[in-house]
C-alpha positions as CSV (number, residue, x, y, z in Angstrom):
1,X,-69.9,24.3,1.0
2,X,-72.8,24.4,2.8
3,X,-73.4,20.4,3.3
4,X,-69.7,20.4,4.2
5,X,-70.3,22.9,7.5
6,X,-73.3,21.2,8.7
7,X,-71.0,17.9,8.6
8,X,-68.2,19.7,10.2
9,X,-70.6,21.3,12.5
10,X,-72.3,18.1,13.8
11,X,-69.5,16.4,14.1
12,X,-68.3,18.9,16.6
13,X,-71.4,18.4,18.4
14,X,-71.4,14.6,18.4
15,X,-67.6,14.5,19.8
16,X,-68.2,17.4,22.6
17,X,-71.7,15.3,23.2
18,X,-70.0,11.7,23.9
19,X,-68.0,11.9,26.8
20,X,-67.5,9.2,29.5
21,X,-69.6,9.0,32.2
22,X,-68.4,8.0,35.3
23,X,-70.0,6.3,38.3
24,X,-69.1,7.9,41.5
25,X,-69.7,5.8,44.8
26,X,-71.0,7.3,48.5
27,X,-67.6,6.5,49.9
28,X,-70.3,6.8,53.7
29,X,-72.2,3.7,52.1
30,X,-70.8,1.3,54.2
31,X,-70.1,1.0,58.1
32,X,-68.9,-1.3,60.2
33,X,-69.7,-3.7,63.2
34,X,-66.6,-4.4,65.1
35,X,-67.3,-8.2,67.4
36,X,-64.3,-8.3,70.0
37,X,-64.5,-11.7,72.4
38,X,-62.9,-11.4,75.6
39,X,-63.6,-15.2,75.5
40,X,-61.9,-18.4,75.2
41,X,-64.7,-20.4,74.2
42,X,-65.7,-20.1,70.3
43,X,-69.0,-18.1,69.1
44,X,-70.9,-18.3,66.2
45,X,-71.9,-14.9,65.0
46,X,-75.5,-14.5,62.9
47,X,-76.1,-11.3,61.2
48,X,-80.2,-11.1,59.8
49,X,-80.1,-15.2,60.7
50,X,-77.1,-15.7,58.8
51,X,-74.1,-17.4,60.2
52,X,-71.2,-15.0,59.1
53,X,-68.5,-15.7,61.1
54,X,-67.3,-18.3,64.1
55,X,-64.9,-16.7,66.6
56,X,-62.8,-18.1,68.6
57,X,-60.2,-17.3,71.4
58,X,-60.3,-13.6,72.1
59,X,-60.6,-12.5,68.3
60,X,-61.3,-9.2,66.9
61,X,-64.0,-9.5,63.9
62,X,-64.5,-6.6,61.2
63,X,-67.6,-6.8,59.3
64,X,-68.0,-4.4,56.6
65,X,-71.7,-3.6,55.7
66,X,-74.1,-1.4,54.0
67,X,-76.1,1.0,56.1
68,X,-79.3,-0.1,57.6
69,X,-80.7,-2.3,60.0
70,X,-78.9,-5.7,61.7
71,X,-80.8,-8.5,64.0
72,X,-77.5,-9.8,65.3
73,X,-77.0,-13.1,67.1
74,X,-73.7,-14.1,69.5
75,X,-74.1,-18.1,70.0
76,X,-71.5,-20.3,72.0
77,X,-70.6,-23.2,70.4
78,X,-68.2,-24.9,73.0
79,X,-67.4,-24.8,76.9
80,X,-71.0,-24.4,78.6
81,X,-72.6,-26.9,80.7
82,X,-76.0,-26.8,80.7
83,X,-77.1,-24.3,78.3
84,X,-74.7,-21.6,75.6
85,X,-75.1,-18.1,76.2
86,X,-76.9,-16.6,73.6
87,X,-77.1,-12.7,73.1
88,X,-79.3,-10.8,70.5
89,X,-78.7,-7.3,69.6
90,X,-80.6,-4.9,66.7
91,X,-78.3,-2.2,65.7
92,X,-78.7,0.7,62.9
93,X,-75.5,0.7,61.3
94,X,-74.6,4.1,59.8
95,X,-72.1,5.3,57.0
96,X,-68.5,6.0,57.7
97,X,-69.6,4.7,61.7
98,X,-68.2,1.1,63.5
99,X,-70.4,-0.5,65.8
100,X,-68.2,-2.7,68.5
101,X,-70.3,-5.6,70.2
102,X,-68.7,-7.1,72.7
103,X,-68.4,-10.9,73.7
104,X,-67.9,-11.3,77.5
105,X,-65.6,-13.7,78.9
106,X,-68.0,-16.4,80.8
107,X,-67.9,-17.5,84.7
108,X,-65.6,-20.2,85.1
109,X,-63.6,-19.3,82.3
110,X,-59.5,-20.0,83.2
111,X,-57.6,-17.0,84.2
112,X,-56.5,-14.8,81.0
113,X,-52.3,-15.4,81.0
């Protein structure tokens, strides 16, 4: 009788002991850096030196990221002359938060319709 509680009772300790554990994510993990050209002329977008994205014709580009640090990079890639502009920015990118970088329209760019 006795062998047959402790079985009984450690069972009952074994079944209340396992339970699932579950993995529960920051949903403030990630942020966002919003690039908006005001441009007709296509950009190539670098975030840490790595091309990402290549924009083109006033679009609006949503990059999801974790928090931290960026060394961004806004390259033309079509209607300059002599030299593309080129912008750099470093931006801290924090949970739940959008970062918008904007990417000018250019002199001698036609009139928006």
């Amino acid at each position: 009788m006795k062998k047959a509680l402790n079985v009984i009772l450690f069972s009952a300790l074994l079944a209340a002991g396992c339970t699932k554990t579950e993995t529960k994510t920051d949903p403030c993990a990630k942020g966002t850096i919003k690039f908006v050209s005001m441009s007709d002329y296509s950009y190539s977008i670098y975030l840490n030196d790595e091309q990402v994205k290549n924009v083109v014709n006033r679009e609006i580009y949503e990059h999801s990221g974790f928090t931290g640090h960026y060394n961004i990079k806004v390259q033309q890639d079509s209607g300059y002359v002599a030299a593309p502009y080129v912008k750099e920015y470093s931006i801290k990118l924090k949970g739940c938060a959008t970062e918008t970088i904007t990417i000018p329209r250019q002199p001698g760019e036609p009139p928006v319709k």
